[in-house]
C-alpha positions in Angstrom: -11.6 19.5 16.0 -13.1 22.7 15.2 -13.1 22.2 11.4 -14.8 19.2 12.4 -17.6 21.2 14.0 -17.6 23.8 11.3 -18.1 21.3 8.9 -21.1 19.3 10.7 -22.7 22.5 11.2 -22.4 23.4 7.4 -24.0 19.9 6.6 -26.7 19.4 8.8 -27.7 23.2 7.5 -27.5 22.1 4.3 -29.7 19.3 5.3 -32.4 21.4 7.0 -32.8 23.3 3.6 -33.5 20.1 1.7 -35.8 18.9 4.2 -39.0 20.1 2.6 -37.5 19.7 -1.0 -39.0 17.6 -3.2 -38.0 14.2 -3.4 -35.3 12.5 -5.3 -38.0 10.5 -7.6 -39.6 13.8 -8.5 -36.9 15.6 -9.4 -36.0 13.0 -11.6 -39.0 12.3 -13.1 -39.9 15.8 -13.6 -36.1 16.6 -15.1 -36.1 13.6 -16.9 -32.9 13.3 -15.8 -30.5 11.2 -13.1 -27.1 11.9 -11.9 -24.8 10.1 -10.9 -21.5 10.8 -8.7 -18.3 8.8 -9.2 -14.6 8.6 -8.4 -11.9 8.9 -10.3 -9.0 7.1 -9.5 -10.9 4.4 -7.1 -9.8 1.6 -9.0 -11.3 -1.1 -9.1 -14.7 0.5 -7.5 -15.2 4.1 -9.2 -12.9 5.2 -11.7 -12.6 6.4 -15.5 -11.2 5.2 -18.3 -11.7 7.4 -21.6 -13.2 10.2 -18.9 -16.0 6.9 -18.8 -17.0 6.2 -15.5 -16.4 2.6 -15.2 -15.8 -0.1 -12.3 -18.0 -2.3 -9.7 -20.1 0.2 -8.4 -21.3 2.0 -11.5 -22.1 -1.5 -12.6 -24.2 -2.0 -9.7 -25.3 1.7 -10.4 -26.6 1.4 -14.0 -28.5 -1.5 -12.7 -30.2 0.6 -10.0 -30.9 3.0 -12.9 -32.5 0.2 -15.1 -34.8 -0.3 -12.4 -35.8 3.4 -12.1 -36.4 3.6 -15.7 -39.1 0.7 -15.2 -40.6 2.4 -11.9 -41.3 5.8 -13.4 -41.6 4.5 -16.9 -39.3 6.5 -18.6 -37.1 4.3 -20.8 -35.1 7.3 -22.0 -34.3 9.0 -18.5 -30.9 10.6 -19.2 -28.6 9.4 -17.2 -25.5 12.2 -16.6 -22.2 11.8 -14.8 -20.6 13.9 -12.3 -17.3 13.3 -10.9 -17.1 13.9 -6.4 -14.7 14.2 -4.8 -14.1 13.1 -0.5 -14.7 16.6 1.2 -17.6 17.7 -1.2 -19.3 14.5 -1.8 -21.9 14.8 1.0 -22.9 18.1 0.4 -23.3 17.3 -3.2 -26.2 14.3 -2.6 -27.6 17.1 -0.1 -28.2 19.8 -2.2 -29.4 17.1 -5.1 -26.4 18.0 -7.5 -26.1 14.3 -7.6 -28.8 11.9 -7.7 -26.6 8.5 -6.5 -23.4 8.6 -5.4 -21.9 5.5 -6.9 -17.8 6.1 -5.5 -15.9 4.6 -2.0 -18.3 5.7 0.2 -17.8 4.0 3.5 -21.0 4.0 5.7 -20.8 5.7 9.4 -23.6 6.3 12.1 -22.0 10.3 11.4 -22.4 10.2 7.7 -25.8 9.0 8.5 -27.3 12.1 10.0 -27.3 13.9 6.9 -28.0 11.5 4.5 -28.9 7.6 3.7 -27.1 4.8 2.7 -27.9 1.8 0.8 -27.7 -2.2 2.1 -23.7 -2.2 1.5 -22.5 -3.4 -2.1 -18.7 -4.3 -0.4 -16.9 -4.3 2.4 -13.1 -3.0 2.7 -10.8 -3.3 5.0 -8.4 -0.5 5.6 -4.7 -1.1 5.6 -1.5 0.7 4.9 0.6 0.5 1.7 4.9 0.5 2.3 7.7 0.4 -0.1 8.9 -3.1 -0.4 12.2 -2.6 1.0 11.0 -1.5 4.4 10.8 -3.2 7.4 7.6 -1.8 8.7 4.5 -4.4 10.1 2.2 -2.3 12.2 1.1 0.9 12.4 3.3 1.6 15.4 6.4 1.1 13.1 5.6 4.2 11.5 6.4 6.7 14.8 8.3 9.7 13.7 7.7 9.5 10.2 4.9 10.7 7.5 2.0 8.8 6.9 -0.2 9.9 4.2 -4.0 9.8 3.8 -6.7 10.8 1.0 -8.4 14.5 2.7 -11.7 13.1 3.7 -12.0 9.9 4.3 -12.5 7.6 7.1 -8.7 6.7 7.1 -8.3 10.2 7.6 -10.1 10.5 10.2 -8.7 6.9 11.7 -5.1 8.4 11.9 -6.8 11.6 14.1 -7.9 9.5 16.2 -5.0 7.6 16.7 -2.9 10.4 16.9 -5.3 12.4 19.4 -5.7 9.8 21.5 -2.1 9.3 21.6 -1.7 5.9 20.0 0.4 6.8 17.7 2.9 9.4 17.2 3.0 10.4 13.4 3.1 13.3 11.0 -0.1 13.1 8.8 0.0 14.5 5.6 -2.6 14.8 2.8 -3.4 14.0 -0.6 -6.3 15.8 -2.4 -7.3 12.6 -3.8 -6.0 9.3 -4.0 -3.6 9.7 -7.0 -1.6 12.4 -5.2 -1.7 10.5 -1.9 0.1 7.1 -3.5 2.1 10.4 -5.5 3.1 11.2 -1.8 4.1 7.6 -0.8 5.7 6.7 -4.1 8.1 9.8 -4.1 9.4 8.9 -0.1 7.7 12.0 1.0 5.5 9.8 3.0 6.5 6.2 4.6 3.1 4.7 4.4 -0.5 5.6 3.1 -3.5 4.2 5.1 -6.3 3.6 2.7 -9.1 0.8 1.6 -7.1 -2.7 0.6 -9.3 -2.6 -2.7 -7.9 1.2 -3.7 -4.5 0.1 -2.5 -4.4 -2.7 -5.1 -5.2 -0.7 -8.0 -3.0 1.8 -7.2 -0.2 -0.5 -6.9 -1.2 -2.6 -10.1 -1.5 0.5 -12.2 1.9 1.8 -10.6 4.3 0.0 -13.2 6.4 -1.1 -9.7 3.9 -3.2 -8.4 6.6 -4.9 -6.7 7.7 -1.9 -5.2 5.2 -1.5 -2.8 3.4 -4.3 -0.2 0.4 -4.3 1.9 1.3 -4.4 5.9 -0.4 -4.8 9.1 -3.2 -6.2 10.8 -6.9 -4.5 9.7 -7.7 -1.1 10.9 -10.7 -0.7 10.2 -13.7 -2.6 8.1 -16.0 -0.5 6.1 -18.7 -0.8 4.0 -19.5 0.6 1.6 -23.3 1.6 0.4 -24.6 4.2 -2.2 -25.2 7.9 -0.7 -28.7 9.4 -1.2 -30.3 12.4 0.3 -32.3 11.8 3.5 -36.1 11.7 3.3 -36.5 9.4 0.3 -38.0 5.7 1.1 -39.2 4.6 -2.2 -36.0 5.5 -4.0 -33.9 3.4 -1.1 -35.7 0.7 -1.0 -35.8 0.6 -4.9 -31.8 0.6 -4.5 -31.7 -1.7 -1.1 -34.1 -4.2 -3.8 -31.8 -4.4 -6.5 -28.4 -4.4 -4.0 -30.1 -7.3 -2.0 -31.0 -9.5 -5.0 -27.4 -8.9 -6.4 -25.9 -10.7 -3.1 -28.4 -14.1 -2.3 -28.7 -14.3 -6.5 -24.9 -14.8 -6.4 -24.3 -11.7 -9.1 -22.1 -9.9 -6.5 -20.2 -12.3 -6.7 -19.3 -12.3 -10.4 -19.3 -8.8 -10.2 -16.5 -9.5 -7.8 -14.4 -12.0 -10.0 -15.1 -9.5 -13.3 -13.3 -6.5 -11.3 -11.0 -7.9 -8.6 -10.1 -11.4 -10.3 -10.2 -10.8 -14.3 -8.3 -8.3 -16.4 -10.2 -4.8 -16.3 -9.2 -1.9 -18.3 -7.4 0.5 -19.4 -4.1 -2.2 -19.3 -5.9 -5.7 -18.9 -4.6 -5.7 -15.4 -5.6 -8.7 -13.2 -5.6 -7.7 -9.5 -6.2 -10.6 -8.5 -7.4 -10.4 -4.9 -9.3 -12.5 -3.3 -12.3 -11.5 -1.4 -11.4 -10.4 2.1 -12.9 -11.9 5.2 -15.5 -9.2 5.9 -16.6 -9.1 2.2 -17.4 -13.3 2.8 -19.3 -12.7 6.1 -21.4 -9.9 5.1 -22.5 -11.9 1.8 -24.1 -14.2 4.5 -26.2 -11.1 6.0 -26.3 -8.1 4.2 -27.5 -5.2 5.4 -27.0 -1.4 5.7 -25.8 -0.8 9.2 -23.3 2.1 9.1 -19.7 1.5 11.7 -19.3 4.1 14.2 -16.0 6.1 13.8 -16.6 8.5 16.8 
């Protein structure tokens, strides 16, 4: 709890510096200059391939970039790429290292009082990953033994909870990102790893065991996700929000959807092929960029 506090403290600091900064548009226009943050090993969201930031949301991403190019008409804006990471992702859109940050963001009331969010580009829903010859079904299943989790993220935090509120009575351990967490489950040294169904596929697809591992349990959590930018900038979020909402009522989401979850994407050709999930098919109906509250 207390590094918690220490690190809300640290943010919302960070926050009050920026407050009187210029904004994100002039910065960029003056630079000449956007950056972009991405993950990776996000698969099939944010991740690289070459060291090229490739996947659903830096497709959605350059498109958002397109349109900034037109707004401030500066057709050769150089775009630049800077790789986050989950515990320093926030501070970097704060103090304007990056411009978008175009990884697994999920989108909480908390995140929201430092900086903004965009209307969601997909919804997750956050599950645990076993080994195949288990018996596990729930979360409960898993007393007594290690569950693993990517250092900060929401399922991170989900598992605190639990435990805290004594729900569950597991030992959490950590992966720095989410390579070494499925590193953690694939070696025994963890019994299950609680993460987004979409990262959980591509991990186990680009395993070489995919039938190895399964996907367990009823939904934990649904989350959506939305590009971060620093507070205090309504013309560049609406400029994003535009372009996010045209991509879902034109139907483009959609085949954005089928080109990364239902076709073969590189570096191997694999084909996840997952289906959307429920929450991804409601929200198309109404999106939006309400945050979830994970208090």
């Amino acid at each position: 709890m207390k590094k918690i506090l220490l690190m809300t403290v640290i943010l919302t600091s960070l926050y009050a510096a920026q407050t009187h900064a210029e904004s994100t548009l002039d910065r960029i226009k003056t630079s000449g200059k956007i950056t972009i943050g991405y993950r990776d090993a996000a698969d099939p969201i944010s991740y690289t391939v070459n060291d090229k930031p490739v996947g659903y949301a830096l497709d959605i991403c350059n498109q958002v970039v397109s349109d900034i190019k037109k707004t401030l008409n500066k057709p050769d804006l150089q775009v630049k790429y800077e790789l986050v990471h989950p515990m320093t992702r926030i501070p970097d859109v704060i103090t304007g290292k990056i411009d978008l940050e175009c990884g697994t963001t999920t989108n909480t009331k908390q995140r929201q009082d430092v900086v903004d969010f965009s209307t969601s580009y997909f919804v997750t829903e956050v599950r645990m990953a076993v080994k195949s010859n288990t018996n596990y079904t729930k979360i409960t299943d898993l007393n007594g033994k290690a569950i693993v989790t990517t250092k900060g993220t929401t399922s991170d935090k989900y598992i605190r909870t639990l435990k805290r509120n004594d729900l569950i009575d597991v030992k959490n351990i950590f992966g720095s990102d989410n390579n070494e967490a499925f590193a953690l489950l694939s070696s025994g040294r963890a019994s299950a790893l609680v993460m987004d169904d979409n990262t959980l596929a591509g991990l186990i697809a680009k395993s070489g065991h995919p039938q190895d591992y399964k996907m367990i349990g009823p939904v934990l959590s649904k989350e959506p996700y939305g590009i971060m930018i620093a507070k205090n900038n309504p013309q560049l979020k609406s400029m994003v929000d535009h372009v996010i909402h045209k991509m879902w009522i034109s139907g483009e989401m959609a085949k954005l959807y089928k080109k990364w979850f239902q076709s073969p994407i590189p570096p191997n050709n694999l084909n996840l092929n997952i289906a959307p999930n429920s929450s991804f098919k409601q929200f198309e109906k109404a999106p939006n960029d309400e945050g979830i509250d994970l208090s």
